[in-house]
C-alpha positions as CSV (number, residue, x, y, z in Angstrom):
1,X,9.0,72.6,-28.2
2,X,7.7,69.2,-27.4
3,X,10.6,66.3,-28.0
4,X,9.3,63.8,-30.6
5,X,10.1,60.3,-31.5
6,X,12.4,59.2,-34.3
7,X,8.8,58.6,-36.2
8,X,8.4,62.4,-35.6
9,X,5.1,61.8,-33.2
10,X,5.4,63.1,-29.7
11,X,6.1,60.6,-26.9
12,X,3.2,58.9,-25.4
13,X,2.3,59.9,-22.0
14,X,2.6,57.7,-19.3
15,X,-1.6,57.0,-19.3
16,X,-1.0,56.2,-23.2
17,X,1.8,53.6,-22.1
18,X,-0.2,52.2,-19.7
19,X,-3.4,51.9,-22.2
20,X,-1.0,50.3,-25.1
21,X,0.7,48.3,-22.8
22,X,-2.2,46.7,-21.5
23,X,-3.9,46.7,-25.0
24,X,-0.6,44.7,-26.1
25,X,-0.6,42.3,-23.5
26,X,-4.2,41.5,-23.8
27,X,-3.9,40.7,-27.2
28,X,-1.2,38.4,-26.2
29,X,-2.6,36.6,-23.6
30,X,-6.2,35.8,-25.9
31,X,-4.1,34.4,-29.0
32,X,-1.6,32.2,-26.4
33,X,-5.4,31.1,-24.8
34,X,-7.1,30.2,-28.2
35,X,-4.0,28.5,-29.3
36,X,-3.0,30.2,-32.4
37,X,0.1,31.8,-33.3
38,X,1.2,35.2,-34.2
39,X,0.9,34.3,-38.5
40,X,-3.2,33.4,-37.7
41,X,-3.9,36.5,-36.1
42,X,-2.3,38.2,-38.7
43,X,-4.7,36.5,-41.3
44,X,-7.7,37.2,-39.6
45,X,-7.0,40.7,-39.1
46,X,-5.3,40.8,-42.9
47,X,-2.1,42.5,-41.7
48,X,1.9,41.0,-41.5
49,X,2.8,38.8,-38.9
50,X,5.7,41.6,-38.0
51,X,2.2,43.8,-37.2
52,X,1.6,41.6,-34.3
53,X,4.4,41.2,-33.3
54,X,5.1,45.1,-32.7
55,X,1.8,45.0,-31.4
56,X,2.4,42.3,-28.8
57,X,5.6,43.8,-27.7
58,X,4.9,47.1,-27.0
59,X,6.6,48.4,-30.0
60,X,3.5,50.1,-31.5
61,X,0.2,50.1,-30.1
62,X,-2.6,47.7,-31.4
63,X,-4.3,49.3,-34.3
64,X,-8.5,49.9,-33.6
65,X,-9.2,46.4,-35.4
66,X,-6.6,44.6,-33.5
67,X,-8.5,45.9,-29.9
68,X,-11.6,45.1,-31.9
69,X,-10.1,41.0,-32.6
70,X,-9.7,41.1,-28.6
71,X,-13.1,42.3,-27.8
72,X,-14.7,39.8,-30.7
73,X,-12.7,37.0,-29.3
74,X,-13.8,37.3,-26.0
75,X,-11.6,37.7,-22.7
76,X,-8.9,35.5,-22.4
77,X,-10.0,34.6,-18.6
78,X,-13.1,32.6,-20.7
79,X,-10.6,30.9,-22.8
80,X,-9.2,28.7,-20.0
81,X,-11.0,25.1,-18.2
């Protein structure tokens, strides 16, 4: 029997780490580069600020509108001078 986490879903694989880690960071990275903190996201995408957070560190993966925000927003690199 596969081990599960204390939520009772199975551990990620390591490609799935990889993916939400990435995922995470890149949502990071664009609301640091657009200047806004973690409460504005949280407004714009209509969830808790505590969402984000776990989302930003890894903690749970970014839901499908979160990767959506990112890809709406734009890539960080086009944020900068």
């Amino acid at each position: 029997m596969r081990r599960r986490t204390p939520t009772g879903r199975p551990p990620l694989t390591p490609a799935q780490t990889a993916e939400r880690d990435a995922a995470s960071r890149a949502l990071r990275d664009l609301r640091l580069a657009l200047g806004l903190n973690q409460s504005d996201v949280a407004r714009d995408l209509g969830v808790s600020r505590q969402a984000v957070s776990q989302w930003e560190t890894g903690e749970r993966s970014p839901s499908p509108k979160a990767r959506g925000w990112v890809r709406e927003h734009g890539d960080c690199h086009d944020c900068h001078d």
